[in-house]
N, C-alpha and C positions, 0 to 999 in steps of 0.2 A: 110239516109241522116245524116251527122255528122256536127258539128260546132269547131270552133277551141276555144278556153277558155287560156285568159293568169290570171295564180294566182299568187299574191304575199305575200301569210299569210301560216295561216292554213293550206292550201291546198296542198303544197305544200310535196313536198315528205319526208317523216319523220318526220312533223308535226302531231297535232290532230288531223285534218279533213282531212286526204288523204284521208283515208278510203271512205270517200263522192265521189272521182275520178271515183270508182267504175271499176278498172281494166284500165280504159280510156288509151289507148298511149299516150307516152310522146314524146314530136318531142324535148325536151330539155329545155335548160336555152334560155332567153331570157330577152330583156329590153325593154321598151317603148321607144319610138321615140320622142315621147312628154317628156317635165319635168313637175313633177308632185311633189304635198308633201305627205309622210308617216305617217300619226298619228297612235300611236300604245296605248291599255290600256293593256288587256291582246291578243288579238286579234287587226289589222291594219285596218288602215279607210286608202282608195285611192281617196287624194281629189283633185279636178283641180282647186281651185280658188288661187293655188298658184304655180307657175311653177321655183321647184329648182332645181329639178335631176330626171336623168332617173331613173325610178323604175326598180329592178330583180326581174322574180320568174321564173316561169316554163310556157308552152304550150303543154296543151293536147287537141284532137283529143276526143268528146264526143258526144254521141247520142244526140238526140233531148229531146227521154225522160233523160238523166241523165242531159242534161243544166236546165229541168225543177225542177231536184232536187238540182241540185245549185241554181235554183231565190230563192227555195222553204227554203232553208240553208240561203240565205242572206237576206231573206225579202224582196227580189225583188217586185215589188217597192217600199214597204212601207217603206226600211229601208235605204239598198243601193239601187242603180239604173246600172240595166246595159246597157252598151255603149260597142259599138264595138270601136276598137282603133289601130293604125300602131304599132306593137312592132317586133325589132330585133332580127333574132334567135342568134344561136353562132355563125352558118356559114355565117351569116351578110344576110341573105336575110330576107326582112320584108313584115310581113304576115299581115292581117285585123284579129283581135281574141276580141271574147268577152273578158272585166273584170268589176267587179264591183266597184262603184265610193260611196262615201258619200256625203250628200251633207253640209256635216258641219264640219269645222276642228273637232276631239275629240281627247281627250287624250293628249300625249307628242308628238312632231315635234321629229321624229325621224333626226339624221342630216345627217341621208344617207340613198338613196333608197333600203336600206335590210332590210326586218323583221326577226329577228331569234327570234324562237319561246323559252318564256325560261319554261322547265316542271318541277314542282315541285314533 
């Protein structure tokens, strides 16, 4: 049994923590249906208590056990929370995909829904 996972940080491909993806398919870019806001430190908080823009990242296709090592990477529950959510692929068909939410603005209000990772 697989589950669908939408990321907009790290996880992302060519980020720090793809490697966490763990091989996982990529069905591509995609965006939330919902508007949402981006706070970013080094790392992106996905939070809903403010609705400005669709968020991008990617949707992969993951095991059961590898969603378990994504809560296990986000602090699921203790840190972020995850929530299933409508996000659009590129081909415009919208799928139900886990991602992970904050529950508290952090960091800087990013003013657009992209995280680029910057690596020093």
């Amino acid at each position: 049994m697989s589950e669908l996972v939408f990321v907009y940080g790290t996880l992302k491909q060519g980020c720090s923590n793809h490697h966490w993806m763990d091989k996982a398919p990529c069905l591509g870019s995609a965006s939330t249906v919902a508007h949402y806001a981006l706070y970013t430190i080094q790392y992106p908080f996905l939070y809903d208590g403010q609705a400005l823009y669709p968020v991008e990242g990617e949707v992969y296709r993951v095991s059961m056990a590898g969603l378990h090592k994504l809560d296990i990477l986000e602090a699921h529950p203790d840190d972020y929370c995850r929530r299933q959510i409508p996000v659009r692929l590129s081909d415009g068909a919208v799928v139900q995909a886990w991602t992970y939410f904050h529950p508290q603005p952090t960091g800087v209000l990013l003013e657009r829904g992209v995280f680029e990772e910057v690596r020093r």
